[in-house]
C-alpha positions in Angstrom: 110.7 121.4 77.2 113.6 121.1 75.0 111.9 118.5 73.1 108.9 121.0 72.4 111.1 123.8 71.0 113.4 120.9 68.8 109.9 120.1 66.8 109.7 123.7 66.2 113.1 124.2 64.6 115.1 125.3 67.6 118.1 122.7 68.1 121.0 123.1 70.8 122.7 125.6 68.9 120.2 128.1 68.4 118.9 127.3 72.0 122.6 128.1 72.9 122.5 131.4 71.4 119.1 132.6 72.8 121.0 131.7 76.4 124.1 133.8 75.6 121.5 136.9 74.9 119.5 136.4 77.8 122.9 135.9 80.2 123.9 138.9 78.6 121.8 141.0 80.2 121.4 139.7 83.3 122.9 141.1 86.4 124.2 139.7 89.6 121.5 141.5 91.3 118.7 140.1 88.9 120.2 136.6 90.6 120.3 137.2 94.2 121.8 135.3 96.5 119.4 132.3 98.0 121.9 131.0 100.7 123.6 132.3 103.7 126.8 133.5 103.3 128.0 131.0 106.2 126.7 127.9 104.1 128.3 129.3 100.9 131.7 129.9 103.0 131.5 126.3 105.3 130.1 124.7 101.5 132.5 125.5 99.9 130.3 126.8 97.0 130.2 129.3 94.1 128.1 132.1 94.0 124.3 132.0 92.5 125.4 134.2 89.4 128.3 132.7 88.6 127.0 129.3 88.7 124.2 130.1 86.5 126.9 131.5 83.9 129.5 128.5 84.6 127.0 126.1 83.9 125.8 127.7 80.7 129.0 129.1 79.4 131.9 127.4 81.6 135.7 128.4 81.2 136.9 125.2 81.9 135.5 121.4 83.2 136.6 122.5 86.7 133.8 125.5 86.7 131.6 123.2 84.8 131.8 120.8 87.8 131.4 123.6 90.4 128.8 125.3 88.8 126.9 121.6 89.0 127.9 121.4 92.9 126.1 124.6 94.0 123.2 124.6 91.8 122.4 120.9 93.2 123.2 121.5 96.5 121.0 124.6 96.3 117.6 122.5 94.9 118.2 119.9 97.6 119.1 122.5 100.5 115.9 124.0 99.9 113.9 121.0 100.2 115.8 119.7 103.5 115.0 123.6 104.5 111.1 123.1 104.0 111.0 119.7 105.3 113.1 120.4 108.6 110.7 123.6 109.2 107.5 121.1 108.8 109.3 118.6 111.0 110.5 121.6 114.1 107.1 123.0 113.5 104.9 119.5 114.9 107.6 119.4 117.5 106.7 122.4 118.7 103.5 124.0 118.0 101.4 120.9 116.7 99.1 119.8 119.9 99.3 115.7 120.3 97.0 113.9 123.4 99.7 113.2 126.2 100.2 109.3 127.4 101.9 110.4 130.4 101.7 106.7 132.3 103.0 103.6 131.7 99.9 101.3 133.0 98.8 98.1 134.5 97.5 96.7 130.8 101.1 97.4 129.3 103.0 96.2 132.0 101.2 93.1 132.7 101.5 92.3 128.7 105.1 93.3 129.0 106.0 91.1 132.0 103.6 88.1 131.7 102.4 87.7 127.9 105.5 88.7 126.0 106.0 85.8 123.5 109.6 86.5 122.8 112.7 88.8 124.6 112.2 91.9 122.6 115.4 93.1 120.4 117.1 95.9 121.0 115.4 97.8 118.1 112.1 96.8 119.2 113.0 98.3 122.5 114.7 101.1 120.8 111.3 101.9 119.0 109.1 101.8 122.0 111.3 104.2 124.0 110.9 106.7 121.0 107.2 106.3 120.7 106.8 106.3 124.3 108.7 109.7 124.4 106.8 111.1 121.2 103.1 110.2 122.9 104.3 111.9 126.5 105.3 115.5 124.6 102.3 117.1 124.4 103.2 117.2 120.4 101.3 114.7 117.7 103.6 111.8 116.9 103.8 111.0 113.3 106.5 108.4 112.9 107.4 106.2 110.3 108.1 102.7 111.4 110.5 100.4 108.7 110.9 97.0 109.8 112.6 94.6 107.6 110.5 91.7 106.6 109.8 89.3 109.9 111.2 91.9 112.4 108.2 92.1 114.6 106.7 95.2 114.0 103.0 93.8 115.3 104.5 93.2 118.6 105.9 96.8 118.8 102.1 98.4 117.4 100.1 95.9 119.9 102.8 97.6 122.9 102.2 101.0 121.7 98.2 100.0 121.6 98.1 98.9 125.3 99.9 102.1 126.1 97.2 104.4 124.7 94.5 102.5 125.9 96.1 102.3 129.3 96.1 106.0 129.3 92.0 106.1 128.4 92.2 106.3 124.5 91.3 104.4 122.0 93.3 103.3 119.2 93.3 101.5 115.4 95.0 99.8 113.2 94.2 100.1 109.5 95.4 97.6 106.8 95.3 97.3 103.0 93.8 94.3 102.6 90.9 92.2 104.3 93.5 89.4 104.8 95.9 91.5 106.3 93.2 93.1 108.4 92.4 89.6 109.1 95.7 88.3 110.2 96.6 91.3 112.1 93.3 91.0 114.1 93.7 87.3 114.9 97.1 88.0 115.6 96.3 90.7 118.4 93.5 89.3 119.7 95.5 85.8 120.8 98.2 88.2 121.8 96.0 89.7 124.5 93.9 86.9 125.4 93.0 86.7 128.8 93.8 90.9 129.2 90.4 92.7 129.7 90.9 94.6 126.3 88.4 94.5 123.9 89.4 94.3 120.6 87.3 93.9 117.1 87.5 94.5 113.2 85.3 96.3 110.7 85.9 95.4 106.8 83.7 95.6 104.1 82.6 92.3 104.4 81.7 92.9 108.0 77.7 92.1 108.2 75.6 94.4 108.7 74.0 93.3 112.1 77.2 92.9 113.3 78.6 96.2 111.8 75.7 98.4 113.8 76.6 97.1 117.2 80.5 97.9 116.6 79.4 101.7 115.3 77.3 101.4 118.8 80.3 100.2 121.2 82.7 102.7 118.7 81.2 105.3 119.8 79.9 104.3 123.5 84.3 103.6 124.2 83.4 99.9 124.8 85.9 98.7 122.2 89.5 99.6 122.9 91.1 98.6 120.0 89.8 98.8 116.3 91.8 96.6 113.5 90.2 97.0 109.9 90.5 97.8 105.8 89.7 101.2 104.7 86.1 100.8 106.2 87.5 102.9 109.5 87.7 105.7 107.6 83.9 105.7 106.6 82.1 108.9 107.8 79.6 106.5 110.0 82.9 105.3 111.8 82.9 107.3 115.0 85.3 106.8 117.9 84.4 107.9 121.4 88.3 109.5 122.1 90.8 107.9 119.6 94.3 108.4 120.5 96.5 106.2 118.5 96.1 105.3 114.5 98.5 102.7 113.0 98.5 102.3 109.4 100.5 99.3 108.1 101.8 99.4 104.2 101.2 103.1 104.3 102.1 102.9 100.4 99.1 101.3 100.1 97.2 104.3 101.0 96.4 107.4 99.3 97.6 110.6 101.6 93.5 111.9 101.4 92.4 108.6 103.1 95.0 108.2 105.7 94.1 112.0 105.8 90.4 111.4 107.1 91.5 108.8 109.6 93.3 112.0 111.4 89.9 113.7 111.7 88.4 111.3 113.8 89.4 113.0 117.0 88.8 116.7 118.0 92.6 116.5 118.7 94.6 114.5 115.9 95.4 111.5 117.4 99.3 110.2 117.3 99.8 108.2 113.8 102.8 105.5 113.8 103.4 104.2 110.0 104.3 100.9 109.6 106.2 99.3 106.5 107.8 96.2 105.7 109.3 97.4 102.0 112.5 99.2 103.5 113.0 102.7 101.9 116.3 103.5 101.0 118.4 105.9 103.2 118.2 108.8 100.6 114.6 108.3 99.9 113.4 108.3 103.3 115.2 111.8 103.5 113.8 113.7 101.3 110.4 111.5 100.4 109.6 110.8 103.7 111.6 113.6 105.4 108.5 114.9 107.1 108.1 112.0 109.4 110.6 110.9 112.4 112.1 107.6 111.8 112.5 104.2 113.3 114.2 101.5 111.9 113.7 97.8 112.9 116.8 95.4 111.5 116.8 93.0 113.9 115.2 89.7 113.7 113.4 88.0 117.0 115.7 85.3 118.7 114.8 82.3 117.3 114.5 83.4 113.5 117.0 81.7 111.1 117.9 83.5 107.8 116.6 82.1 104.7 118.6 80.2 102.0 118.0 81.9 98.6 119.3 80.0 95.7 118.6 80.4 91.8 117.9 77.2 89.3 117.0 76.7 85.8 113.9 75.5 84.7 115.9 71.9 83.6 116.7 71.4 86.9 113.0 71.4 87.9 112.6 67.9 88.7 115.0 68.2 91.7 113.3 70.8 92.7 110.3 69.0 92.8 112.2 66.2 94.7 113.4 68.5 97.1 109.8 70.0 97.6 108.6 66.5 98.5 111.6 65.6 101.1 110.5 68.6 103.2 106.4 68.1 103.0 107.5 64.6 104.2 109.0 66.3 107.3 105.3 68.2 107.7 106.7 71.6 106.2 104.2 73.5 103.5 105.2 75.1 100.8 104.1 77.9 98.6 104.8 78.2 94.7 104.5 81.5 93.7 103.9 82.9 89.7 103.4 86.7 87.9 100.5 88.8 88.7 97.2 87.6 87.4 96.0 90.6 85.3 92.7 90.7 83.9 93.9 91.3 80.6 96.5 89.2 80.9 95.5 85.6 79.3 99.1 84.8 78.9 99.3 84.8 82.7 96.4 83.1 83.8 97.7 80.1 81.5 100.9 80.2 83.2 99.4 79.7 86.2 96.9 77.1 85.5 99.6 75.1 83.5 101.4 75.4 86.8 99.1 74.6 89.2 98.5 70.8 86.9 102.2 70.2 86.5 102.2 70.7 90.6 99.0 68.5 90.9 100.6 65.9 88.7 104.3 65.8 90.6 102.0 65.9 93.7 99.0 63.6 93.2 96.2 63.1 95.3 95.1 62.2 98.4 98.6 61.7 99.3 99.0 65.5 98.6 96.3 68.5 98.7 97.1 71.5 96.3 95.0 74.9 97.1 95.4 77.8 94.8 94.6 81.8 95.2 94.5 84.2 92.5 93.4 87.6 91.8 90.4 86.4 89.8 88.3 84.7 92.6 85.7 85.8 94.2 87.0 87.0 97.8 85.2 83.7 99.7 86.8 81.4 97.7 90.0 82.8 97.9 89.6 83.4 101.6 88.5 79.4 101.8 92.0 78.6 100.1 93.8 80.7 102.1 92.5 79.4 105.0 92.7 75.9 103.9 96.7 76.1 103.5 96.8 78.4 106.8 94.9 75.7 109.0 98.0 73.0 107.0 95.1 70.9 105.4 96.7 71.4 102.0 100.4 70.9 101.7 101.3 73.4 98.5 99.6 76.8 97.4 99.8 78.0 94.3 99.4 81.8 94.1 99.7 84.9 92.4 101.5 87.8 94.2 98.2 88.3 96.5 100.3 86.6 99.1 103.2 89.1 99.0 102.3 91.5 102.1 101.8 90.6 105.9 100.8 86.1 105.1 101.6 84.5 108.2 102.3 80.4 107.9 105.1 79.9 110.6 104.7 76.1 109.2 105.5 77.0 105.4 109.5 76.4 105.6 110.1 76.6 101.1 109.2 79.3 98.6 109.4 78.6 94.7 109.3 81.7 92.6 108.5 80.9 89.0 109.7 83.4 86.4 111.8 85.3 88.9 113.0 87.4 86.3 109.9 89.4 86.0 109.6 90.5 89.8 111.3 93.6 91.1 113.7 93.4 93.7 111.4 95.0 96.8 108.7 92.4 95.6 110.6 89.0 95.7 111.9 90.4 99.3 108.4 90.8 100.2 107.7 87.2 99.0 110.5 85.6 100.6 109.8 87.1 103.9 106.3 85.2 103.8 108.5 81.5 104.8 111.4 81.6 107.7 108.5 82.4 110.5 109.0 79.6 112.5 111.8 78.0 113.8 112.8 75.4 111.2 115.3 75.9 107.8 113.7 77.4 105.3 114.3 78.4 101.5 113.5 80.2 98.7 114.0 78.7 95.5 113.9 81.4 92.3 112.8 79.5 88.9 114.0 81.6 85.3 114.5 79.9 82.1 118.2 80.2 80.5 118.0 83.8 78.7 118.4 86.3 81.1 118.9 90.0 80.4 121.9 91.8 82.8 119.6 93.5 85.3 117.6 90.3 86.0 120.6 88.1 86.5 121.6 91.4 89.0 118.5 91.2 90.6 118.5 87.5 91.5 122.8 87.6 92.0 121.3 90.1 94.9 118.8 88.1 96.1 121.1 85.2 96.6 123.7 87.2 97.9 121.3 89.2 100.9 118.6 88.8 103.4 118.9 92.3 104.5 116.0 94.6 103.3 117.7 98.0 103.8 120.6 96.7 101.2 118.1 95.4 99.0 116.1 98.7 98.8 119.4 100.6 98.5 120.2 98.0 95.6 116.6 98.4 94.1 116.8 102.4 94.2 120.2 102.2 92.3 119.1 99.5 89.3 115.8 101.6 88.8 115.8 105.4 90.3 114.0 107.4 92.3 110.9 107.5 90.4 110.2 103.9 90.0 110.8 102.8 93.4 107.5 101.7 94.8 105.7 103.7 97.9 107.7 106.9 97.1 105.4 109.7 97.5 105.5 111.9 94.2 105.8 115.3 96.1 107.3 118.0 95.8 110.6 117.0 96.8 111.3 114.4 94.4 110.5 116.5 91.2 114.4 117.8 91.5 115.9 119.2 87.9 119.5 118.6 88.7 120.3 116.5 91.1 120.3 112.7 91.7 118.9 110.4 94.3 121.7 107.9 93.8 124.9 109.8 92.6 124.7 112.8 94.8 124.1 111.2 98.0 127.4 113.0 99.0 125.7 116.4 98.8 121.8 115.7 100.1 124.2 114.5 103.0 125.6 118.0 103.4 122.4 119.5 102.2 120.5 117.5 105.2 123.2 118.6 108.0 122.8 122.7 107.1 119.5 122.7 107.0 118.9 120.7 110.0 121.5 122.9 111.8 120.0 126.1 110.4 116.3 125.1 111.6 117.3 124.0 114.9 118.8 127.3 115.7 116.3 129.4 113.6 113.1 127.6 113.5 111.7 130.7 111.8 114.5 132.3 109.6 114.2 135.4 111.6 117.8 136.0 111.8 119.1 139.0 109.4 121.6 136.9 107.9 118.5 134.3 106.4 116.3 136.9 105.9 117.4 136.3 101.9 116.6 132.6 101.8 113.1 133.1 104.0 111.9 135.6 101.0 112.9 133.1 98.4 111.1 130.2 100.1 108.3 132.2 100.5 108.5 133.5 96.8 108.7 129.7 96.1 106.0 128.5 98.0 102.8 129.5 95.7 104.6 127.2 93.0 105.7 124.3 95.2 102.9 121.0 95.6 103.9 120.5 99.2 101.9 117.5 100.7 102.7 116.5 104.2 101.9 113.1 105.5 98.7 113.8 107.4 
């Protein structure tokens, strides 16, 4: 790195010179040509050569510039090239177990148990798993649905349609409440349908766990909902056909991995997440995987009003807290991540949770509390406390951000708003606005602000929409930082940038798509250059693919 060769002596101008030998005696045929001649002609783009010399050495700005152009376009080409050859080659050669019928289970569910009109997206979504699951091919799709969008209803639908066709399918979660929730969730969904549906955590007893193995593996349960538990080696399904993962960030790519070799023939995966991933992200991080976005919300839903105070206005706050648990609503009150180490926090949130206790006194008011420090009963206890509405406020750390379902809790207050990312207090806000009434999010900072906090809440106040946020969020903080990326291959890119050169991954994506579409494998003479130099590439590339 350049660093490494400064600390032993060699600055820019020496490094400069040592460049102007080397260039020296290179030749255009040291530098072959890696693209097409047709790309480089519709491109408009310099030669390989002479953008390796106009970047080094340029005449002017203009061949400074142009030089840039090509050589970005060329590192992000090549990755849109390898992803669009992974993506043609599970269309056609991967083997996937066919749902070719649309059965009584689904259609009864569909006309008789719906809880809602679906929206167009969720329709939209169905059609495209229904049409993945019928090819013959593996589906591996990657399902964003903004925060409250009803992506459950969409995985239970795509469920019922594997099952209908004799498989059985899962649904694996990140957490035991999540797995709780979603469970509780599905199984009052299909109620009185003969489906039978149970879940396997590690808290599952062990009585209780060795007849679920038994039915598992007998086909007598349909439908499996759990934590990483299902992808224990005893975990053995009698023909699984469909694996949903939900918060697939959550997951490493080895253990979503093993949840694939459950089946003699890999069953269809659908990947759920509610953190929307920016546009340019989810083409090049994710550009292995189809995908369906979700950016409606269900009839019904009403937006949530964001709004920023200061910490002297807290005693309104409070009032306003107390007007709505008059009218029955809960409310949650939200501070940083308890860290073990971190005594600073776990005052913070102790303070808190008396200065709530003493604006809300009891028995008029009950105050339950979750934090990463309890043991999981007692946190469950709480949880379940607030959920049943026997205690009017919880205050919690961020264990609350993913997948809490309270359609009764109508305000969030976010103390110290300042030191959440943007992705996170989306996630948090989307936990209130689940039923039918007003609800609010309130985001608590003291007065001293630095510029991208002040940005991050001016956003907050200014959006409800996920997919702006995460383009917002990508922008403030880069590629690297966003949360859920997969560090592959594809994002270890020298020149280019996520953000400023979406222009070109644009381009970069439409060639390479056209390219594979009508040469799946480069066999044409004219990209017989460019197959060599992927191939020549390929022992130094990581390359993971989602499954």
């Amino acid at each position: 790195t350049t660093e490494k060769l400064k600390a032993r002596g060699l600055g820019g101008r020496p490094i400069g010179k040592l460049v102007q030998a080397l260039l020296d005696l290179v030749r255009p045929a040291d530098l072959p040509e890696n693209l097409p001649e047709l790309i480089l002609q519709k491109g408009v783009l310099m030669g390989r050569y002479e953008a390796y010399r106009g970047i080094h050495f340029p005449r002017n700005p203009r061949e400074c510039s142009l030089a840039l152009r090509r050589l970005k376009f060329e590192e992000l080409f090549l990755a849109q090239v390898r992803l669009a050859r992974v993506r043609s080659e599970r269309h056609r050669v991967s083997k996937g177990v066919i749902f070719n019928e649309v059965g009584e289970l689904f259609n009864t569910f569909y006309k008789d148990h719906l809880p809602f009109t679906l929206t167009g997206a969720q329709k939209r979504v169905l059609k495209e798993v229904r049409t993945d699951t019928a090819s013959g091919h593996q589906m591996n799709r990657l399902l964003q649905g903004d925060v409250g969008s009803g992506k459950t209803i969409v995985a239970l639908l795509a469920m019922l349609l594997a099952v209908d066709n004799g498989y059985q399918a899962c649904l694996m979660a990140p957490t035991e409440i999540l797995a709780q929730q979603h469970y509780r969730g599905l199984a009052d969904l299909l109620g009185p349908l003969p489906v039978s549906i149970r879940i396997l955590t590690g808290s599952t007893k062990t009585s209780e766990r060795k007849v679920i193995l038994r039915q598992l593996l007998a086909g007598e349960i349909r439908i499996l909902v759990g934590t990483h538990a299902l992808i224990e080696e005893v975990v053995q399904f009698q023909n699984l056909g469909l694996a949903i993962v939900d918060e697939q960030h959550r997951f490493g790519v080895a253990q979503r991995a093993r949840l694939w070799k459950k089946a003699p023939i890999p069953p269809h995966v659908l990947v759920m997440t509610a953190t929307p991933i920016p546009r340019t992200l989810a083409m090049t991080a994710y550009g292995d995987l189809d995908c369906s976005v979700m950016d409606e919300l269900p009839p019904g839903r009403q937006p949530v009003l964001t709004v920023h105070r200061l910490d002297d206005q807290r005693s309104r706050v409070m009032e306003f807290l107390r007007s709505e648990i008059e009218k029955g609503r809960q409310v949650y009150v939200i501070f940083p991540l308890i860290e073990e180490s971190e005594k600073l926090d776990y005052e913070d949130l102790m303070k808190g949770y008396e200065n709530i206790k003493a604006y809300f006194p009891e028995p008029r008011y009950w105050v339950s509390m979750v934090h990463g420090r309890q043991a999981p009963d007692v946190k469950e206890t709480n949880m379940q406390r607030f959920v049943g509405g026997e205690t009017h406020i919880m205050v919690s750390t961020t264990v609350i951000e993913v997948g809490v379902n309270v359609p009764n809790a109508s305000v969030m207050v976010i103390e110290s708003a300042e030191k959440f990312g943007l992705s996170q207090l989306h996630q948090l806000r989307g936990r209130v606005g689940r039923g039918a009434e007003k609800s609010y999010c309130i985001l608590m900072t003291g007065p001293k602000l630095s510029n991208d906090a002040r940005e991050r809440l001016r956003i907050m106040t200014a959006t409800n929409s996920g997919f702006e946020i995460a383009e917002k969020d990508l922008e403030l903080r880069g590629p690297g930082e966003i949360e859920g990326t997969r560090q592959s291959g594809t994002l270890n890119l020298k020149l280019a940038d996520l953000v400023k050169d979406k222009s070109i991954l644009d381009a970069a994506r439409a060639f390479a798509e056209a390219l594979i579409e009508t040469d799946p494998e480069l066999e044409a003479p004219e990209h017989q250059r460019l197959k060599h130099y992927l191939m020549a590439l390929q022992g130094k590339t990581p390359w993971s693919r989602i499954s």
